[in-house]
ZAMARGU-4260 file (C-alpha; in steps of 0.2 Angstrom, whole numbers, plus 5000, padded with zeros to 4 digits):
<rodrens>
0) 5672/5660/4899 | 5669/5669/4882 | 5683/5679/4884 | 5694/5667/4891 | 5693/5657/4877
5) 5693/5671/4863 | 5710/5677/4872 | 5717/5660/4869 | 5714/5659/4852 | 5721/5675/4848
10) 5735/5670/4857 | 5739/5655/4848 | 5736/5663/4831 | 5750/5675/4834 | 5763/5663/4839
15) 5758/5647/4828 | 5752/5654/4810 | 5770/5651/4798 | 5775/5669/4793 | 5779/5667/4772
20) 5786/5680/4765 | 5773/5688/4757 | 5759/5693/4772 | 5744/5698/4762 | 5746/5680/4756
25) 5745/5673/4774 | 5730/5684/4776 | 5722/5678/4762 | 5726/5659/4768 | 5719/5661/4783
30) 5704/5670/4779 | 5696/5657/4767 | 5704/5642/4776 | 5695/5650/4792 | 5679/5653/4783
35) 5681/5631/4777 | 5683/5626/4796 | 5671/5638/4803 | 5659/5624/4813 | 5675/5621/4823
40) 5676/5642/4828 | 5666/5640/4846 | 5666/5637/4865 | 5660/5620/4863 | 5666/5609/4850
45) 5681/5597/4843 | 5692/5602/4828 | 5708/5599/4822 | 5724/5606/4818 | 5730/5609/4799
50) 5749/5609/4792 | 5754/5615/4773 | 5769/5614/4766 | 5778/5619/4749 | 5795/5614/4746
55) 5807/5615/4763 | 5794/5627/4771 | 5778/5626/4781 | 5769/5640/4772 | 5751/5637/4784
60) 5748/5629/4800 | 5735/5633/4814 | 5724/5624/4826 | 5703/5624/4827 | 5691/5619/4842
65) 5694/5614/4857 | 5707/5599/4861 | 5698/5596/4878 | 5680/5602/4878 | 5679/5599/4898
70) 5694/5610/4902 | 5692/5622/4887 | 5709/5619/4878 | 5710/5623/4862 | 5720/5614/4848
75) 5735/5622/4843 | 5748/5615/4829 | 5756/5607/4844 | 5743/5596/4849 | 5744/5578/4848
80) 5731/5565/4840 | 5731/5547/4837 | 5733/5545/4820 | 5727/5529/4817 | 5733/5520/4802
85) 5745/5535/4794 | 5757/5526/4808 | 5758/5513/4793 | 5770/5524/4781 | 5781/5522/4798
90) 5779/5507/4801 | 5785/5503/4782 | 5800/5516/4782 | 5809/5505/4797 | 5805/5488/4785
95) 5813/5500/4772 | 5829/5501/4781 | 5832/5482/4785 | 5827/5479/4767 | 5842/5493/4760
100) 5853/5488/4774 | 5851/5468/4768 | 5842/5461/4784 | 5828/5456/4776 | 5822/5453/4758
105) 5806/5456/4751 | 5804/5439/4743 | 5807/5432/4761 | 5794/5418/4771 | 5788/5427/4786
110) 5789/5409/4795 | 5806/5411/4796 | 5803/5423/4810 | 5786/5419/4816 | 5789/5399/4821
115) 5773/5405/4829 | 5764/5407/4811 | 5753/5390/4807 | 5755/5384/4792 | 5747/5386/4775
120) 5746/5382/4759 | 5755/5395/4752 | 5771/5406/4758 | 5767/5423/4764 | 5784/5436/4761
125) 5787/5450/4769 | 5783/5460/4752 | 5764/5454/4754 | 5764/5460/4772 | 5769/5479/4766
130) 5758/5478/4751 | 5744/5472/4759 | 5741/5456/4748 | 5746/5443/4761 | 5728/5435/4763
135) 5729/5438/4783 | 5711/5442/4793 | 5710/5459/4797 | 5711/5461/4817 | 5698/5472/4819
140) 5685/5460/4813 | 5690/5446/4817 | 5693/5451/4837 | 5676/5458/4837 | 5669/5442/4828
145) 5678/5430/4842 | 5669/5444/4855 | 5678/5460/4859 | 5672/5476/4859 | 5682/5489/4849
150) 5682/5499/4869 | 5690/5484/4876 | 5708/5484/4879 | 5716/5478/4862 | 5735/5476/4865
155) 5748/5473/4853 | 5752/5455/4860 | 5733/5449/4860 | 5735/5455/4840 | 5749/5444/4836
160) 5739/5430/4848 | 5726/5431/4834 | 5737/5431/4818 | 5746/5415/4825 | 5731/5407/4829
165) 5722/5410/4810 | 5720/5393/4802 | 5717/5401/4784 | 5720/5413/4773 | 5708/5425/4765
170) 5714/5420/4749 | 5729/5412/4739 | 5745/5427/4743 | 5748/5438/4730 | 5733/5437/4721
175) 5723/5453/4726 | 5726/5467/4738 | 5715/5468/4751 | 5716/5481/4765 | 5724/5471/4782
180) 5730/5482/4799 | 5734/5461/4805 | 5750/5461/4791 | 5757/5477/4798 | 5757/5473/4816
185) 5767/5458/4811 | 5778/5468/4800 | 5781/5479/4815 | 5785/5462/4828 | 5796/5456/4812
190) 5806/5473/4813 | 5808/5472/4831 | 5813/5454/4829 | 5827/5457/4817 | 5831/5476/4825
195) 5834/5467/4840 | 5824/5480/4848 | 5806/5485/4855 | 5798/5493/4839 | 5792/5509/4848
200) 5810/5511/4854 | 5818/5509/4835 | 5805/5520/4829 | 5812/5533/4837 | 5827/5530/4835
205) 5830/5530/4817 | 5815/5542/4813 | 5809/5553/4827 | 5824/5558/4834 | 5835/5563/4816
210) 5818/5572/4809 | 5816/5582/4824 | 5800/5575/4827 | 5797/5578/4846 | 5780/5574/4850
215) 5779/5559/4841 | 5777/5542/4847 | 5770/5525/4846 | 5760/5520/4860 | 5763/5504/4870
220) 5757/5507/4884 | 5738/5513/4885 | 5741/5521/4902 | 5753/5532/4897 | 5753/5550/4901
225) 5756/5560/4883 | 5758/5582/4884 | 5744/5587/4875 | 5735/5574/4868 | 5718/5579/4864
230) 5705/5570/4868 | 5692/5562/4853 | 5671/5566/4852 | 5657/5562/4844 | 5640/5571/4843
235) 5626/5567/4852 | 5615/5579/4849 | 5616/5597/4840 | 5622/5604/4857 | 5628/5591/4865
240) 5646/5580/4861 | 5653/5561/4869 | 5670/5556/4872 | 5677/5540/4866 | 5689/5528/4876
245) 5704/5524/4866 | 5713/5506/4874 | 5723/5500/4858 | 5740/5496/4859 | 5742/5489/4838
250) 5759/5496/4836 | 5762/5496/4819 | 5745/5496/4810 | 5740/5511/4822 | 5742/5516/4839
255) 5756/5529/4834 | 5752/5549/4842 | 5758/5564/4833 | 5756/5581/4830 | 5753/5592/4813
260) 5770/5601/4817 | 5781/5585/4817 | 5770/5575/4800 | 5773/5593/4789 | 5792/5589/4794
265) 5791/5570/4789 | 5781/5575/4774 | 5797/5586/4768 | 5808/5573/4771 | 5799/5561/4762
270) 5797/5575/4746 | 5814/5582/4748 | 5824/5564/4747 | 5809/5555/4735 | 5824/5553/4722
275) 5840/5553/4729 | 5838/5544/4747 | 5837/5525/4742 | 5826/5521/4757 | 5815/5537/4753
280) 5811/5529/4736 | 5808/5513/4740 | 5793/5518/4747 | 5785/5522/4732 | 5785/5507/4726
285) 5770/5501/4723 | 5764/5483/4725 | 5763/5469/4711 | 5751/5454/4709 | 5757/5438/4705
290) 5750/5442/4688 | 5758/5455/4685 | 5744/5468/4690 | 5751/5485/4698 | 5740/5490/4713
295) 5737/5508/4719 | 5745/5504/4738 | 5765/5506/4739 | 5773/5505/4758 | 5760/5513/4769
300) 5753/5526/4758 | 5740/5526/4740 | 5743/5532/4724 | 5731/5542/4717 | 5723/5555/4709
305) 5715/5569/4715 | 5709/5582/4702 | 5720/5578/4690 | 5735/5578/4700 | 5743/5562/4705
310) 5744/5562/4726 | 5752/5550/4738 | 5739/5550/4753 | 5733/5539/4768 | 5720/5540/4781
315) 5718/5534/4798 | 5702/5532/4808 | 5701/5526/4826 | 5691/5529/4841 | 5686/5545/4834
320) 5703/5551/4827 | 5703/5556/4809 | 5718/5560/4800 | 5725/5563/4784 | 5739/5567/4775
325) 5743/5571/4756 | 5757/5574/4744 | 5756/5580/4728 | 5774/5578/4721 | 5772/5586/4703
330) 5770/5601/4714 | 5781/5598/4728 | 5767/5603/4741 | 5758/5592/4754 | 5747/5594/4768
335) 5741/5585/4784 | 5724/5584/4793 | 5720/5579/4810 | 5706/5578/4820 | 5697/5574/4835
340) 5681/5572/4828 | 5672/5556/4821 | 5660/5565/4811 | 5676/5575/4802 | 5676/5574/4783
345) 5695/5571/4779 | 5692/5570/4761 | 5682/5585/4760 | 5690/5596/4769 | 5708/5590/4762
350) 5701/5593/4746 | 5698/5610/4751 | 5712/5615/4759 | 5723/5609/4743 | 5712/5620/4733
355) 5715/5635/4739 | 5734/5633/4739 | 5734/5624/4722 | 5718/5636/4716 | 5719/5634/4696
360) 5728/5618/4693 | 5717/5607/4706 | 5696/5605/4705 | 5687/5598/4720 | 5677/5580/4718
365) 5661/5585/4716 | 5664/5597/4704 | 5666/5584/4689 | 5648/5571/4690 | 5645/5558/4679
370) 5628/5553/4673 | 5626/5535/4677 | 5619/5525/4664 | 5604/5512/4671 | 5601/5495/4662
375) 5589/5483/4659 | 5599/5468/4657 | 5612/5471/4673 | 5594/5474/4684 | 5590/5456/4678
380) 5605/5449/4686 | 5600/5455/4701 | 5603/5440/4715 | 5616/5433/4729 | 5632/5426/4718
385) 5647/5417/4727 | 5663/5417/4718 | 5681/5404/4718 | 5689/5409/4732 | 5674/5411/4742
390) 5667/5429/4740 | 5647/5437/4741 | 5644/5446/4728 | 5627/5454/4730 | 5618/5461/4712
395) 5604/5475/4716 | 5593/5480/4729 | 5575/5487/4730 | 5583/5506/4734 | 5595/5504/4719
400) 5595/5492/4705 | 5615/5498/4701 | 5621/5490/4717 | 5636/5478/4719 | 5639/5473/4735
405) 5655/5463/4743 | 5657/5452/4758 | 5640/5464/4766 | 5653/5477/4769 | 5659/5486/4750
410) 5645/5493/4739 | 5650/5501/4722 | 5637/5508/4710 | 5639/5500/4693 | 5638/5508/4677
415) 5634/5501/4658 | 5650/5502/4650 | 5651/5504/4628 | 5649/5484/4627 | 5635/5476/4630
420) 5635/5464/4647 | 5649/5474/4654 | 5647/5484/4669 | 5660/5494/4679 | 5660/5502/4699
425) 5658/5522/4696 | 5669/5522/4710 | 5681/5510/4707 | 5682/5506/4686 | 5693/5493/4689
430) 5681/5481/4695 | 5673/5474/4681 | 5659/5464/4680 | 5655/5455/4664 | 5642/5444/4656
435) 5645/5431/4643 | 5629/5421/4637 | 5624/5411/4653 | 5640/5415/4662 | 5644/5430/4674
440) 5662/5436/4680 | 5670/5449/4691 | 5687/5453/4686 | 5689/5435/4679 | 5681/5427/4694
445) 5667/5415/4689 | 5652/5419/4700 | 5640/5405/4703 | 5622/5410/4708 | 5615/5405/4724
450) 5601/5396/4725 | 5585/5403/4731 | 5577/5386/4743 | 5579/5387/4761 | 5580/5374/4775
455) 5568/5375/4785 | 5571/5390/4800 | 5573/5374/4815 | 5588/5367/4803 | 5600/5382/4808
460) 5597/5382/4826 | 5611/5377/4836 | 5629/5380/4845 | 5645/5384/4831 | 5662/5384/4836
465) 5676/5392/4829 | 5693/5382/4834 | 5703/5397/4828 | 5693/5410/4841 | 5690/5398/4853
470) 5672/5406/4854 | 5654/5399/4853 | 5641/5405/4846 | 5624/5401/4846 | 5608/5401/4834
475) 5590/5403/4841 | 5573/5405/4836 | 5563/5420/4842 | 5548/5425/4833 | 5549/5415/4819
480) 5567/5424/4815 | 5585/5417/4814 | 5595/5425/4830 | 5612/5423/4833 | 5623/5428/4850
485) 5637/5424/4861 | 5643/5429/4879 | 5647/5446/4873 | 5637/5449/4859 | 5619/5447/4854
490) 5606/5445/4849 | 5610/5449/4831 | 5598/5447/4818 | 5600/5435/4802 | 5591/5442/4791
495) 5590/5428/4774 | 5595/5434/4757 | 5594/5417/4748 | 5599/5400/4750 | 5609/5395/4766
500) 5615/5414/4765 | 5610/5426/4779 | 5615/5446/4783 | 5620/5448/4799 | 5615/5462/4810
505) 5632/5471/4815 | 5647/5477/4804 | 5657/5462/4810 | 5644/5447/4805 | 5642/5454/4787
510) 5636/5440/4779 | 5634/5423/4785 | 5634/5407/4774 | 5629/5391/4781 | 5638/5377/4777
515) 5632/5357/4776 | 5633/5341/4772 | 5622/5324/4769 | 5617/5327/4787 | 5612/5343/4785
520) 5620/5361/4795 | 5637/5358/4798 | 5643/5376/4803 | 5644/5391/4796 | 5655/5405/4787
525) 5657/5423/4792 | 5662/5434/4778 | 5665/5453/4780 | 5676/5467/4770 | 5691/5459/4776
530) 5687/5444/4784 | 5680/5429/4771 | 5679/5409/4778 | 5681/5412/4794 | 5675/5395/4800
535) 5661/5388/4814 | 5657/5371/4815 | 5640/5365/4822 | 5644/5357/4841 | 5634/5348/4855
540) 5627/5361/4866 | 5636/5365/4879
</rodrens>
């Protein structure tokens, strides 16, 4: 079996490594890069496959572990993965189309193509779909919230279902950026609307065909059979690995299978044409606020930096898929990751890879720390704070003192800035929290602190129900602690943190604020990295 496999490997580095022109240079490459992925060198373990480019060539390319680790396959450059949400860059290139083609305009309602759509306060466009600013429920929670598993069969139509069935927004359109897979299913039903044509089908007709891009697809049908798609783990054990079942069909958010071999060519594309093909530069534009604030996501991919070198990137995570890809376009050069492994660092080993290619001009993250500054007066705001629209903040905790955290779900660590009473996320200086003489404010959001009195444990008790689910959940008693449960999930623990607000015990039930009235309970609100108000009202029991 040793030698089977070994034989296998050296075959496929013979025929799959990019020659360059200079070969003590491709030597070189693959010697450290083989040295960074050397877990991934055995009999018995995931991997992933790696693509480099520079200018129109590949210049590095070659596949680690095993694909299947029950029929010994190894991952080669061909090898297809799910790539999870990096099928968003996609999914924004055909809106892209219709947009230079005069179909759609940005500024356009998206009720006039989803009738379905209820209807809210405020407009949603089709430009606050692509920049993620749309206020729309993330599908992931929600669905899980309203009982799902994230194993169950999750199809493209119960998705859209959910986003016609949301009663509210997160908050007013336009005025944040917040993260949502929901907006870009529905920007992919709104290109296949005005396309005329199933979406998977367009896709591959005005991308995947004309790039070349053979082995890539979006998936609309879960029981499809895909040549050589590998097969996703997680570890168990130091020995011993689990497979994952992967039943999503979210077309446009995810749900798209590819290899390394056919994103380095899209990559190219998208570098080669980033200033001449209209299309191709629409794509780096990056989303507005309404007031006037530029954020970091343009259409399916970040602006950032990476040691100080601006880079285009996205991620994809799902059912133990982890991709990546980068550009960096001061230096015409880019690179893909993608894995079968959920414990894969992305990040870390992107970084790396880049840094051999880039070697001088690029540094790795934790090469630069900063010395975080502790103070006495942000440690005496420590407490539970709502803000207007409705949001938890959460100021310190008994393991760290510096800790801001959102919704249950986002946790930054804060530093002092140079001011007194201003604070800023280490990870994230553009969330600024400030204090003004009794009054506290969070990028210009007024933060009320909760109060610290409880009802009594008997007051919560009950059955809730969510009109927009369509789900029931009930709150019990048990051993002088708050319980919550439904027909699919439960018991979760409510653990209290002041006032009416509660932590709940998964990732979906973040944080839980009930709601009343004269009468007392009325329902509740389930708040969660992307999800916020999403609404239960107390009921008879059933």
């Amino acid at each position: 079996m040793k030698q089977s496999f070994l034989g296998l490997v050296l075959v496929y580095i013979f025929y799959c490594c990019s020659p360059i022109e200079n070969p003590q240079q491709v030597n070189k490459f693959e010697s450290e890069l083989d040295a960074i992925f050397a877990e991934f060198q055995n009999e018995a373990s995931p991997g992933c496959a790696i693509a480099v480019f520079q200018g129109d060539k590949v210049v590095f390319q070659k596949g680690y572990g095993l694909a299947n680790i029950e029929n010994n396959v190894p991952i080669t450059t061909s090898t297809t993965f799910d790539i999870a949400s990096v099928s968003k860059q996609f999914t924004a290139y055909a809106a892209a189309l219709l947009l230079e083609q005069g179909k759609i305009a940005l500024t356009d309602d998206i009720k006039m193509y989803f009738p379905e759509l209820n209807d809210f306060p405020h407009h949603i466009t089709i430009d606050q779909l692509i920049h993620h600013t749309s206020g729309l429920r993330d599908w992931p929670q929600t669905l899980a919230v309203a009982g799902w598993s994230m194993e169950d069969e999750l199809t493209y139509e119960q998705i859209l279902r959910m986003a016609f069935a949301q009663k509210d927004l997160n908050y007013e359109p336009g005025t944040e950026y917040s993260y949502t897979n929901t907006g870009y299913v529905l920007l992919a039903e709104l290109v296949s609307r005005v396309a005329e044509e199933p979406f998977h089908s367009y896709i591959n007709k005005v991308v995947f065909e004309p790039l070349g891009m053979k082995n890539s697809l979006f998936n609309n049908d879960i029981h499809s059979v895909i040549a050589g798609k590998a097969q996703s783990y997680y570890k168990v054990d130091s020995a011993t690995h689990g497979s994952y079942a992967n039943t999503t069909t979210a077309m446009g958010s995810s749900s798209m299978v590819s290899t390394v071999e056919d994103l380095a060519k899209w990559l190219m594309f998208l570098s080669k044409n980033r200033l001449d093909d209209p299309v191709v530069s629409r794509l780096h534009d990056r989303g507005l606020l309404t007031n006037g604030d530029s954020i970091h996501y343009a259409y399916g991919v970040w602006f950032e930096e990476s040691g100080d070198l601006p880079v285009i990137t996205h991620t994809g995570s799902w059912a133990g898929f982890r991709a990546m890809t980068m550009r960096f376009p001061t230096k015409d050069f880019g690179l893909v990751i993608l894995s079968n492994y959920a414990g894969f660092d992305r990040y870390g080993y992107a970084e790396k890879v880049a840094k051999v290619f880039l070697t001088d001009d690029y540094y790795l993250s934790d090469e630069k720390t900063e010395e975080l500054l502790l103070s006495d007066r942000y440690q005496r705001l420590a407490g539970a704070y709502v803000s207007s629209p409705t949001r938890i903040y959460e100021l310190g905790s008994d393991d760290n003192p510096m800790k801001l955290s959102i919704d249950g779900a986002f946790e930054y660590t804060m530093v002092a800035a140079d001011s007194e009473g201003e604070f800023f996320a280490s990870e994230d200086p553009t969330l600024l929290l400030k204090q003004k003489g009794t009054t506290l404010s969070i990028n210009g959001q007024p933060l009320e602190k909760i109060k610290t009195e409880r009802l009594p444990l008997g007051d919560y008790t009950g059955t809730y129900f969510s009109d927009e689910l369509q789900m029931m959940y009930k709150v019990v008693i048990q051993d002088e602690q708050l319980f919550m449960s439904c027909l699919r999930h439960g018991p979760v623990t409510l653990r209290p943190i002041a006032g009416n607000l509660f932590a709940g015990g998964e990732w979906f039930l973040g944080r839980i604020l009930f709601t009343t009235t004269a009468d007392g309970i009325s329902g509740f609100q389930v708040f969660g990295g992307r999800v916020r108000r999403l609404h239960f009202r107390k009921v008879q029991s059933w």
